[in-house]
N, CA, C and O of each residue as an XYZ file, in Angstrom:
264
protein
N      79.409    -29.053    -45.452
C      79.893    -29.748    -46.622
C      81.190    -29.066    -47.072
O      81.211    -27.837    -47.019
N      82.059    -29.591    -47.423
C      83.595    -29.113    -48.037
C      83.448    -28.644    -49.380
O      83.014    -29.415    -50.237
N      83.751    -27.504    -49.652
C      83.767    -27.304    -51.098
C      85.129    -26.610    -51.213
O      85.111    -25.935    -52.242
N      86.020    -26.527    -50.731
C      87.537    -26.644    -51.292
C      88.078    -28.100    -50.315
O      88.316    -28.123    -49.107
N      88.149    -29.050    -51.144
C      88.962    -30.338    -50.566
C      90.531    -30.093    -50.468
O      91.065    -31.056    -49.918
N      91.457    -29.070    -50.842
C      92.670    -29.010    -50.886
C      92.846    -27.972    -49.581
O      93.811    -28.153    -48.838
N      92.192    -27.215    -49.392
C      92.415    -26.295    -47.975
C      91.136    -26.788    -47.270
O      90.471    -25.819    -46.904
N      90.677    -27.745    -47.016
C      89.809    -28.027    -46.162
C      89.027    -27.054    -45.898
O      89.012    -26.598    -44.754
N      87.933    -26.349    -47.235
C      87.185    -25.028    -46.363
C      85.812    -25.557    -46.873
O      85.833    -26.162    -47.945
N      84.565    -25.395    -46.203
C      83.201    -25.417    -46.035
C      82.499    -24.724    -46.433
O      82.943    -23.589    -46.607
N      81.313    -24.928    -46.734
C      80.128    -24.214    -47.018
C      80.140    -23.007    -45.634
O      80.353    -21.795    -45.614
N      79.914    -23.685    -44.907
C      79.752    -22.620    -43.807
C      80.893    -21.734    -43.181
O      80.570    -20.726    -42.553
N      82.378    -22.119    -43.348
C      83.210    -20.850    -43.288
C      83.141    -20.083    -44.479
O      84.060    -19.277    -44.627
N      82.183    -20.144    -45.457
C      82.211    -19.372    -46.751
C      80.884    -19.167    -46.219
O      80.726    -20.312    -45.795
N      79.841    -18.588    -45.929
C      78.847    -17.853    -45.426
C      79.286    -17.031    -44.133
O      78.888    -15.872    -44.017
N      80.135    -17.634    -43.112
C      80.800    -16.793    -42.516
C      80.777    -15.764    -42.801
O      80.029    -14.823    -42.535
N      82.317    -15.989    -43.851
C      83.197    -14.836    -44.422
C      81.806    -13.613    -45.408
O      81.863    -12.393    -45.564
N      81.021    -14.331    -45.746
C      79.858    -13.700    -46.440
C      78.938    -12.882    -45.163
O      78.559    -11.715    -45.262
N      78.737    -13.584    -44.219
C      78.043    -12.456    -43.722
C      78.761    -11.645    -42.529
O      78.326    -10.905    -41.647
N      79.568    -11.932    -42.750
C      80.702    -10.975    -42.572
C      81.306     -9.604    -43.408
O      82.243     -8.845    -43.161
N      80.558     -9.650    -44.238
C      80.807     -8.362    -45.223
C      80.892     -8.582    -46.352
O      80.370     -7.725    -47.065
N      81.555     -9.774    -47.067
C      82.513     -9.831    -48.014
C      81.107    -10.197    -48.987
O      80.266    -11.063    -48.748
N      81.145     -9.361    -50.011
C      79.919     -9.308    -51.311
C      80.489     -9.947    -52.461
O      79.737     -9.977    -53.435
N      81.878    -10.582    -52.636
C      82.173    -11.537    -54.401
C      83.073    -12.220    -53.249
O      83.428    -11.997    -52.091
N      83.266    -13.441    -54.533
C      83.892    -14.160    -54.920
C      85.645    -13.813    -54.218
O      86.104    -14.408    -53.243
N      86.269    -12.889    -54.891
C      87.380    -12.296    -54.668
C      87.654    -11.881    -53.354
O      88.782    -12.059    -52.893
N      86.534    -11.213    -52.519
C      86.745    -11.169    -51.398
C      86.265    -11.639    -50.152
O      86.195    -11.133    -49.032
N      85.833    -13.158    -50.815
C      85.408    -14.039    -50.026
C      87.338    -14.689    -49.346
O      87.865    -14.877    -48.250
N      87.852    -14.839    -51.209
C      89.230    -15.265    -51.462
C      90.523    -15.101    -50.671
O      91.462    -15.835    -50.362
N      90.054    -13.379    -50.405
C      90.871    -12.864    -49.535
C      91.342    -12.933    -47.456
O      92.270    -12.552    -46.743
N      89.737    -13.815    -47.243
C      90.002    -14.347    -46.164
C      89.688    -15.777    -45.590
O      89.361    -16.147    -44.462
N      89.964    -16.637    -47.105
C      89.453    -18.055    -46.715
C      90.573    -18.805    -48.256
O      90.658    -18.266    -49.360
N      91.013    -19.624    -47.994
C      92.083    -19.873    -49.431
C      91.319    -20.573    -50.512
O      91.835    -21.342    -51.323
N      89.544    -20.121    -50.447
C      88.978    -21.226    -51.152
C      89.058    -20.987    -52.744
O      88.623    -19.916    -53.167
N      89.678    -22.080    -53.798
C      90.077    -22.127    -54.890
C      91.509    -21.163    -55.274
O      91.746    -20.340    -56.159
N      92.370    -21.774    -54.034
C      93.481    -21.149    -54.461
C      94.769    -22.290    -54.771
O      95.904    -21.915    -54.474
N      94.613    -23.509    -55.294
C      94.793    -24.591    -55.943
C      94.618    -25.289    -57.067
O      95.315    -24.996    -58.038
N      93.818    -26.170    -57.142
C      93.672    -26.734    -58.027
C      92.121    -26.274    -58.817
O      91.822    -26.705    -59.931
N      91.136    -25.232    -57.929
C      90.237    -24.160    -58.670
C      89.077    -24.920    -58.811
O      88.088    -24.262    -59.136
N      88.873    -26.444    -58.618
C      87.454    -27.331    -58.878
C      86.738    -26.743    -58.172
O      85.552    -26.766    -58.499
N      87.109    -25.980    -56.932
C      85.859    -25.470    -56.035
C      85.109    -24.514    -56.692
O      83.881    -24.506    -56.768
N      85.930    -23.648    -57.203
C      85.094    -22.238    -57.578
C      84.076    -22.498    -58.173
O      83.258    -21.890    -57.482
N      83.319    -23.130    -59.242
C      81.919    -23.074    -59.208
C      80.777    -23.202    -58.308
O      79.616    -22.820    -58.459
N      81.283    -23.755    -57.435
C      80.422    -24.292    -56.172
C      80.616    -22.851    -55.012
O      79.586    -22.469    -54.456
N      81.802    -22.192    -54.735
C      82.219    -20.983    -54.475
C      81.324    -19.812    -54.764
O      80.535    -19.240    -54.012
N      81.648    -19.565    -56.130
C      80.495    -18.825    -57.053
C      79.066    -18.667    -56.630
O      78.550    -17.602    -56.291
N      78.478    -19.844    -56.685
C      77.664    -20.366    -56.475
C      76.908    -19.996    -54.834
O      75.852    -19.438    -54.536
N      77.631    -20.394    -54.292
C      77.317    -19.734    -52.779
C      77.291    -18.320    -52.499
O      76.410    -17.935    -51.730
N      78.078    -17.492    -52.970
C      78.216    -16.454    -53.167
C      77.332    -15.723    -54.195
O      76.989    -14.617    -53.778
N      77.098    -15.877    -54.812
C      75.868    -15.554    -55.872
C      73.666    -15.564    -54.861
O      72.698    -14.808    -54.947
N      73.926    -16.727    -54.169
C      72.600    -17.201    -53.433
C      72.642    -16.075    -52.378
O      71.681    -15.318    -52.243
N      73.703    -15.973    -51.669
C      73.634    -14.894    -50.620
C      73.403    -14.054    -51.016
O      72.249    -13.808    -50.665
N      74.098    -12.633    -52.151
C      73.825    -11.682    -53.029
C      72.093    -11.776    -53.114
O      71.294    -10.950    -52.673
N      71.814    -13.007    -53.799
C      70.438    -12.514    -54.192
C      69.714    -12.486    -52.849
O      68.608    -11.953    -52.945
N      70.000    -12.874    -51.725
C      69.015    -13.151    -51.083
C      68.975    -12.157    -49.721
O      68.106    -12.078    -48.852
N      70.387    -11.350    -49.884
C      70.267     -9.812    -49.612
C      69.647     -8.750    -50.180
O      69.043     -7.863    -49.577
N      69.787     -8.840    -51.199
C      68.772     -8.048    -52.651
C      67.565     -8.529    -52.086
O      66.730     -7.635    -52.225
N      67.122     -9.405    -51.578
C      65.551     -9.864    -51.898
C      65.426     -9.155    -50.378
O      64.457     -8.435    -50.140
N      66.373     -9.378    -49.449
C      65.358     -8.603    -48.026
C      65.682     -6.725    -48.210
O      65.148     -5.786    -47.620
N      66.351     -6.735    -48.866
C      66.275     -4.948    -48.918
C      65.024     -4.548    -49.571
O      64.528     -3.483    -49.205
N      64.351     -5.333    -50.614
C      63.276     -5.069    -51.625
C      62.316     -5.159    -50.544
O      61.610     -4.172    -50.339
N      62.167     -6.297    -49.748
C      61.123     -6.452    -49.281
C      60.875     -5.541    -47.775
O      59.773     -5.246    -47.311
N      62.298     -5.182    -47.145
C      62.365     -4.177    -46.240
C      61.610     -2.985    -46.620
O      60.575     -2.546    -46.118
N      62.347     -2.510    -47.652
C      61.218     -1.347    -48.635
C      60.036     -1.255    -48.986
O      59.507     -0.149    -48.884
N      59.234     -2.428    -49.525
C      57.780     -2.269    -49.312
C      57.142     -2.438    -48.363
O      55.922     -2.582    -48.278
N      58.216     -2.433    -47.269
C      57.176     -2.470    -45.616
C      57.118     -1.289    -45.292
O      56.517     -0.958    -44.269
């Protein structure tokens, strides 16, 4: 799914760049141009970026009580 329509970037080159290292927003930014225009993306941006975060947090917790 497209969530920057002005640089043509995706849900999935933004998990890429995420599991690729990049832990915010900002340095998702730094290797994908998403919301570097007209900015409608960034909640949806955010958003993706926020789900991954937690859902790294959730396998370290659960790595640990194993």
């Amino acid at each position: 799914m497209y969530v920057c329509i002005c640089h043509g970037i995706t849900d999935g080159q933004i998990r890429d760049t995420l599991n690729r290292g990049a832990t915010s927003l900002g340095e998702v930014q730094q290797q994908v141009p998403v919301g570097g225009c007209c900015g409608r993306c960034l909640p949806m941006a955010q958003e993706l970026v926020d789900e991954h975060v937690s859902e790294r947090q959730s396998t370290r917790i659960a790595c640990r009580a194993a």
